[in-house]
FIKOLZA-1660 file (N, C-alpha, C; in steps of 0.1 Angstrom, whole numbers, plus 5000, padded with zeros to 4 digits):
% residues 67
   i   px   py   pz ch aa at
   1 5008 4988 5000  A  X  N
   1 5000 5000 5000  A  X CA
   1 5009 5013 5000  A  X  C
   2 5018 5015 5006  A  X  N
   2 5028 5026 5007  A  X CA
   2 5034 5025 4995  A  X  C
   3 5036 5017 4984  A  X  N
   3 5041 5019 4975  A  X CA
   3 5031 5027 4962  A  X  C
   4 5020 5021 4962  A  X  N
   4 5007 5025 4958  A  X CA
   4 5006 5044 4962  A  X  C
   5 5014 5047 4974  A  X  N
   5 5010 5059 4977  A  X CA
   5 5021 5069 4974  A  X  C
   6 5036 5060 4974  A  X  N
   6 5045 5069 4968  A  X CA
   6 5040 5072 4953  A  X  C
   7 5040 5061 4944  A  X  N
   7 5034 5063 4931  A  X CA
   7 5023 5078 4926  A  X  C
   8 5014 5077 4938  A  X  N
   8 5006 5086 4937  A  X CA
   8 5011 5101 4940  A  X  C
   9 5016 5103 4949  A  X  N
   9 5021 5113 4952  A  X CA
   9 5030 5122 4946  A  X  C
  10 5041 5110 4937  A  X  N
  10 5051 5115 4926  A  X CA
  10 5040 5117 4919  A  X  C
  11 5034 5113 4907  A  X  N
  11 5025 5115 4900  A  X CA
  11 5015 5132 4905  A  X  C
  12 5012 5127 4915  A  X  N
  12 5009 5147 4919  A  X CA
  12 5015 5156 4917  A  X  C
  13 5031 5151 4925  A  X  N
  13 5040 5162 4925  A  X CA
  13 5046 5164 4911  A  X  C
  14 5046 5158 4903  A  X  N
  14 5051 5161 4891  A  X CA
  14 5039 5168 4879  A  X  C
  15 5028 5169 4883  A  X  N
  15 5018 5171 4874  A  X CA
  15 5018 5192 4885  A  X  C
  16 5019 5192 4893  A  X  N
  16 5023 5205 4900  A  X CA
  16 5032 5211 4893  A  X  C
  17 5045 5203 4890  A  X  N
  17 5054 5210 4885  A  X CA
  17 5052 5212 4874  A  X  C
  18 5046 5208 4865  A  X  N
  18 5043 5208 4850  A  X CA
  18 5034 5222 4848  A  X  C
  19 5022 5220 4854  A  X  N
  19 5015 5230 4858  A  X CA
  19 5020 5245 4856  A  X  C
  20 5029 5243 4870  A  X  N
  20 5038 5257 4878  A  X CA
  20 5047 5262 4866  A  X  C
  21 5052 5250 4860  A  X  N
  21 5065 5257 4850  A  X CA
  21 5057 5262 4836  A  X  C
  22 5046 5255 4834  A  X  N
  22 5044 5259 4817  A  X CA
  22 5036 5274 4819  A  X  C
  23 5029 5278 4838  A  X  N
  23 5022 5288 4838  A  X CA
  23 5031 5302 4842  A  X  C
  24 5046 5295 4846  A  X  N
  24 5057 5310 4848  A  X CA
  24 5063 5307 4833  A  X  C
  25 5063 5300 4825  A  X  N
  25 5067 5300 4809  A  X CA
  25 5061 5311 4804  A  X  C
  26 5048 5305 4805  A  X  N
  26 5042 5315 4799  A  X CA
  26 5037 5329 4802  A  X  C
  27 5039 5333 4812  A  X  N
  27 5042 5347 4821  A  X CA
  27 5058 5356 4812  A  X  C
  28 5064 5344 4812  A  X  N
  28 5077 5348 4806  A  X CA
  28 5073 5350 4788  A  X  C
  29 5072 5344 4783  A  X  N
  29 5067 5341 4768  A  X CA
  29 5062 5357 4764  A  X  C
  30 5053 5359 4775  A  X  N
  30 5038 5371 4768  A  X CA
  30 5045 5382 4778  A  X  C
  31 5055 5386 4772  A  X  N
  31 5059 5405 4778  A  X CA
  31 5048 5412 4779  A  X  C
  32 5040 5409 4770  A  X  N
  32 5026 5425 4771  A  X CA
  32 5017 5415 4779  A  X  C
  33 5016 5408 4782  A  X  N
  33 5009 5401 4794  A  X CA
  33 5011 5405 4809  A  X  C
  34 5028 5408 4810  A  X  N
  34 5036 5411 4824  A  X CA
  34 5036 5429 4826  A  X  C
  35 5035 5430 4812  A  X  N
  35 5042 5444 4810  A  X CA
  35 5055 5446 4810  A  X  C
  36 5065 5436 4810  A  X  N
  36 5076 5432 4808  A  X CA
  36 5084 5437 4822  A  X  C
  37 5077 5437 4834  A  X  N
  37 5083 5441 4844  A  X CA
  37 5092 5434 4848  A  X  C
  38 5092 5417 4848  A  X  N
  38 5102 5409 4853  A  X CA
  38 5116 5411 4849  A  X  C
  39 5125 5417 4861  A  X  N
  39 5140 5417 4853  A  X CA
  39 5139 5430 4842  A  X  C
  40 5130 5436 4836  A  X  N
  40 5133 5443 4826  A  X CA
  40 5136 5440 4815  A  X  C
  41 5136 5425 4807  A  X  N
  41 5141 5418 4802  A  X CA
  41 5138 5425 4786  A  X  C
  42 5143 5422 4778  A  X  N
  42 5141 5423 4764  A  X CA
  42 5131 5412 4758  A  X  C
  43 5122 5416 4750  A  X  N
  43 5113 5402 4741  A  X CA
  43 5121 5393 4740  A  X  C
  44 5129 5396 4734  A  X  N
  44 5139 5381 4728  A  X CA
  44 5145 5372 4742  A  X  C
  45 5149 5380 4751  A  X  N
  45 5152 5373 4764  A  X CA
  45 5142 5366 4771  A  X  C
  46 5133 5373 4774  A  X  N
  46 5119 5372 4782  A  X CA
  46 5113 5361 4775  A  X  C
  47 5112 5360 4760  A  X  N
  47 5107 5346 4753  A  X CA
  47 5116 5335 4757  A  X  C
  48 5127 5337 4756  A  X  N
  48 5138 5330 4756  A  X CA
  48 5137 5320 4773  A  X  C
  49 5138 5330 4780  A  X  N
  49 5133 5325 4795  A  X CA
  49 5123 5312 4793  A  X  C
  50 5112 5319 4791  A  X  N
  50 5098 5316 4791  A  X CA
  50 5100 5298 4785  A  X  C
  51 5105 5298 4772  A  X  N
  51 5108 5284 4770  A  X CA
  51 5117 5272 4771  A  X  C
  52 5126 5282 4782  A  X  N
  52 5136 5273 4791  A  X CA
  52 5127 5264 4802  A  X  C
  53 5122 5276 4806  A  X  N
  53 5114 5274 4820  A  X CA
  53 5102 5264 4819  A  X  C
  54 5096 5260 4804  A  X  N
  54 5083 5253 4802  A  X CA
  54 5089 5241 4801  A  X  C
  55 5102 5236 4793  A  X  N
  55 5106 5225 4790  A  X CA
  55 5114 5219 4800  A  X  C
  56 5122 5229 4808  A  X  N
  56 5124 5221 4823  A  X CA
  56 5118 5215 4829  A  X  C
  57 5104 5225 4828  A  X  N
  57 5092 5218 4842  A  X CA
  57 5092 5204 4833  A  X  C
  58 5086 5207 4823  A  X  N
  58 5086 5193 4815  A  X CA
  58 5092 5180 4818  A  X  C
  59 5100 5188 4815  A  X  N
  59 5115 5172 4818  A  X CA
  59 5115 5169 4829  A  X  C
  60 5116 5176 4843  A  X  N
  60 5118 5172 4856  A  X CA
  60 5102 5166 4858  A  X  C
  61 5089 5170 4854  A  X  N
  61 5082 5164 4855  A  X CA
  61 5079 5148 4847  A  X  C
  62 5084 5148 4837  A  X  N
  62 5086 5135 4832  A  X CA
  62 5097 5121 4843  A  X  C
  63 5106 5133 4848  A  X  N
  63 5118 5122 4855  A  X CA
  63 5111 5118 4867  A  X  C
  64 5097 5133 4875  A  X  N
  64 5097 5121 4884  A  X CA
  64 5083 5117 4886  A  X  C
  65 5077 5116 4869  A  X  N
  65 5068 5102 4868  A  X CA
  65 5066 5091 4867  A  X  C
  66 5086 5089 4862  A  X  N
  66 5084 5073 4860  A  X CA
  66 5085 5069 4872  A  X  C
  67 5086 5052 4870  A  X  N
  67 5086 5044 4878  A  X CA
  67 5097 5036 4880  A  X  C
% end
């Protein structure tokens, strides 16, 4: 049963992180969304961020769904 519950809870926690990352991606991605206040960044940086930060969550959410 505890194993049953680790499974579940990775599975949570990694569906959070996917979540959390694709929704500050996208924060990053849309400057005229933010008003581009984060950092002050430039479009090209601030995009650039934005899809670092989606495919990370990604990946780290992929590593800790397996099993």
């Amino acid at each position: 049963m505890a194993k049953e519950e680790e499974l579940s809870l990775r599975h949570g926690l990694s569906a959070a992180i996917i979540l959390l990352g694709v929704t500050v991606g996208l924060a990053f991605m849309s400057p005229a969304l933010t008003g581009n206040a984060i950092g002050n960044l430039t479009d090209t940086n601030a995009t650039g961020v934005g899809i670092a930060v989606v495919f990370a969550s990604m990946a780290l959410g992929f590593l800790l769904s397996r099993d």
